[in-house]
C-alpha positions as CSV (number, residue, x, y, z in Angstrom):
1,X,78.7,86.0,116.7
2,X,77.7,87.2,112.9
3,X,79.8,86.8,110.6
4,X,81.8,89.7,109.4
5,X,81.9,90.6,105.5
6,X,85.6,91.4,104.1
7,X,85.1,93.7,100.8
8,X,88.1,94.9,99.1
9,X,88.5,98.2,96.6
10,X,90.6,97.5,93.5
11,X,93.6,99.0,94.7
12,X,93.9,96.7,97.6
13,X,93.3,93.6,95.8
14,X,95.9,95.2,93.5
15,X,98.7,95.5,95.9
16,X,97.3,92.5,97.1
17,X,98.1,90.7,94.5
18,X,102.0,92.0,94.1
19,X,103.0,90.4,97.4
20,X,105.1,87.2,98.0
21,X,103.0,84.6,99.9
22,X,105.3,85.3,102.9
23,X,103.8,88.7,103.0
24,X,100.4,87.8,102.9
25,X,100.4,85.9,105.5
26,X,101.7,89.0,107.6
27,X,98.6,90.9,105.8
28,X,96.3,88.0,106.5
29,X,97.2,88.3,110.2
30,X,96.7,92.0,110.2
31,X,93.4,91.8,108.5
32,X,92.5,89.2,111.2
33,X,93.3,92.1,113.6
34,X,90.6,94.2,112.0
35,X,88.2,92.3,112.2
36,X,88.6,91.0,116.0
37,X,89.2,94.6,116.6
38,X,88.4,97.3,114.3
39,X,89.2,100.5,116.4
40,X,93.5,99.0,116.4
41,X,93.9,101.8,113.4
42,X,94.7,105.0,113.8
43,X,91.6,106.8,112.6
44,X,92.8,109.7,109.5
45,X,91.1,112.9,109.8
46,X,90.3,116.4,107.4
47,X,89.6,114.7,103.9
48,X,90.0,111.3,104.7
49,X,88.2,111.1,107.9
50,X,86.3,107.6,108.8
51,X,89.2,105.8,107.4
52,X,91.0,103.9,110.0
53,X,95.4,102.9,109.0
54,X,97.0,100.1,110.8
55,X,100.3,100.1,110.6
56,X,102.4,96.8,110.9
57,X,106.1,95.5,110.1
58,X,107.5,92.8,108.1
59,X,111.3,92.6,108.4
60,X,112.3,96.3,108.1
61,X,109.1,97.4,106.0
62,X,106.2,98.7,107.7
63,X,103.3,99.0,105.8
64,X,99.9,100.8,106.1
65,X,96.5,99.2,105.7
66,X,93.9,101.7,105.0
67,X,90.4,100.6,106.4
68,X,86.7,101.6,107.0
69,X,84.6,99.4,109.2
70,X,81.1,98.9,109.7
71,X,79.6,96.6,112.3
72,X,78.9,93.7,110.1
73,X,81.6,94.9,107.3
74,X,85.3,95.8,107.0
75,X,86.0,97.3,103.6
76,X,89.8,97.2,102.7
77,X,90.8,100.7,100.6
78,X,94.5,100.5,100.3
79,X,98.0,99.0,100.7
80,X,101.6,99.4,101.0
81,X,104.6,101.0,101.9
82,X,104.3,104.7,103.4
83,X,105.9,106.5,100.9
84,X,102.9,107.9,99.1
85,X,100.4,105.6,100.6
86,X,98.0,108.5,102.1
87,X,98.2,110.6,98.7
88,X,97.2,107.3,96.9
89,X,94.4,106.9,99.1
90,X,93.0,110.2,99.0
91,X,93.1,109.7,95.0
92,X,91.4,106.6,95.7
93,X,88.4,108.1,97.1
C-alpha cells in the first residue's frame, strides 16, 4: 500500500498544539481513523462542501476534526470543541 501524506493547515496544528499529551493521543487515534478510512466523517455540505468532520469523545468533550482527503493525501483543516468550530472553519477557508 502507498503511503498516505498527512498535511496540516495552521489552525490545526494550532489547536494541535494546545492539547495535553493525553488528548493527542485520542487525536492521534482519530487521525489514524482517517487515514485507514477516510469516508468515517460526516461529509459538510453548501459552503463547505468536500470537507469531511469526525466527531469523537474524550471524557465528556466531543470534539470535531475537520478533514479533506485525497487518495494519496489527508489534509487536516480544523480542531476542537463544537461550539464555534464550523464558523471557524468556514473563516478558515
Amino acid at each position: 500500500m502507498s503511503e498516505i501524506v498527512i498535511n496540516q493547515m495552521p489552525g490545526f496544528k494550532k489547536a494541535y498544539k494546545k492539547l495535553h499529551s493525553n488528548e493527542r493521543e485520542i487525536v492521534n487515534e482519530a487521525i489514524n481513523e482517517i487515514i485507514k478510512n477516510p469516508k468515517i466523517g460526516e461529509e459538510k455540505k453548501s459552503d463547505l462542501a468536500g470537507i469531511f468532520v469526525y466527531k469523537f469523545k474524550f471524557h465528556a468533550k466531543e470534539f470535531l476534526l475537520g478533514y479533506e482527503w485525497y487518495p494519496k493525501e489527508r489534509l487536516l483543516l480544523a480542531l476542537g470543541v463544537h461550539e464555534n468550530f464550523y464558523r471557524g472553519l468556514k473563516k478558515k477557508l
